[in-house]
C-alpha positions, 0 to 999 in steps of 0.5 A: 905530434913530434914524440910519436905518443898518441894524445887522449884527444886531437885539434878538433876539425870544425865545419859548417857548426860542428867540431869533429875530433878522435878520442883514444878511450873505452867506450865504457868511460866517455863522460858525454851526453850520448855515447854509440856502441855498434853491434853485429846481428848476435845471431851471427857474430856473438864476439865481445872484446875491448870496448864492447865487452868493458860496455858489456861488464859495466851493465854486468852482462845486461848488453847481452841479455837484451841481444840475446832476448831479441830487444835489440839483436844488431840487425843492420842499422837497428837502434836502442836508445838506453839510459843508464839509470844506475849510471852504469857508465858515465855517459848520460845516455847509451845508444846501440846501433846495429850494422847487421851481417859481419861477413858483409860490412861495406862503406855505404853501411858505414856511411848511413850508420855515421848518419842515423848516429846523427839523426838519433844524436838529435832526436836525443836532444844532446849537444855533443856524442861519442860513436865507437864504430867496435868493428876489432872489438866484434873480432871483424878483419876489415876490408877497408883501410882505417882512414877509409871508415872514419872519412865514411863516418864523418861523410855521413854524419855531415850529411845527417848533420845538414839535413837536421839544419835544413829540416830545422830552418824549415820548422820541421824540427826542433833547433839542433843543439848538437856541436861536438862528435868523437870518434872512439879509437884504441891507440894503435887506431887512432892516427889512422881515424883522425887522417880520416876526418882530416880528409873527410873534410880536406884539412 
């Protein structure tokens, strides 16, 4: 980038079959087959802002609900697969993932989110998923530099992603169908999550 304005989407970064790549958009209007919202555990952080809370007003208050019910409160690494009948949002399914404590999200929380976001992606039988980490959104000062959480996903979505290969070739799962992964980011965000992937895999 040469005019310092931010572009909707990167030079994807390939490795070992998988494109990864930065997207600058809401999760609330992602046109894929899967789209990862995460939440903290509502019991301890009930904050709503950029992405999650235009998710949150697309479904008309309905994210909320099912957190507040108890169907799905955010504890760590705790997952709901929804899909959006009404088509609520353009995104063909909506995964939740849960990252549990605010006052305590580390990397290797980070790391086995970015894995289990793979693992449901395959079970889900989709080709391509956006993961919107919503940290800022939960109102959450991060203790660790931008470039830091995306590398952190990407490491442990590679992981994930060679282990369902592995377990694949063995005949211990269906054929990996899963070939693109975005990481969502607001414009101010976005240079820092895509050094991140180019790091994680030393481009």
């Amino acid at each position: 980038m040469t005019t310092g304005a931010v572009p909707d989407q990167y030079t994807p970064i390939y490795k070992d079959g998988m494109y990864y790549n930065t997207l600058v958009k809401s999760p609330s209007e992602t046109t894929t087959s899967l789209q990862t919202v995460c939440f903290f555990d509502i019991d301890l952080n009930e904050h709503y802002e950029g992405g999650t809370y235009a998710v949150n007003e697309h479904f008309k208050g309905a994210i909320n609900d099912i957190r507040k019910s108890g169907i799905f409160k955010g504890r760590a690494l705790e997952t709901l697969l929804i899909t959006p009948v009404s088509k609520q949002i353009p995104a063909e399914k909506l995964l939740l993932i849960g990252l549990g404590d605010p006052g305590a999200p580390d990397l290797d929380l980070i790391e086995i989110a970015g894995y289990t976001a793979v693992m449901e992606a395959v079970k889900a039988r989709v080709e391509d998923f956006c993961f919107a980490p919503s940290l800022k959104d939960a109102g959450i000062i991060m203790s660790f530099k931008k470039t830091d959480l995306s590398q952190t996903l990407a490491n442990g979505m590679h992981r994930a992603f060679t282990a369902a290969t592995a377990l694949s070739q063995k005949s211990l799962l269906a054929p990996v169908l899963l070939k693109e992964i975005y990481l969502l980011a607001g414009k101010a965000q976005a240079d820092s999550s895509y050094q991140g992937l180019k790091k994680a895999f030393e481009v």
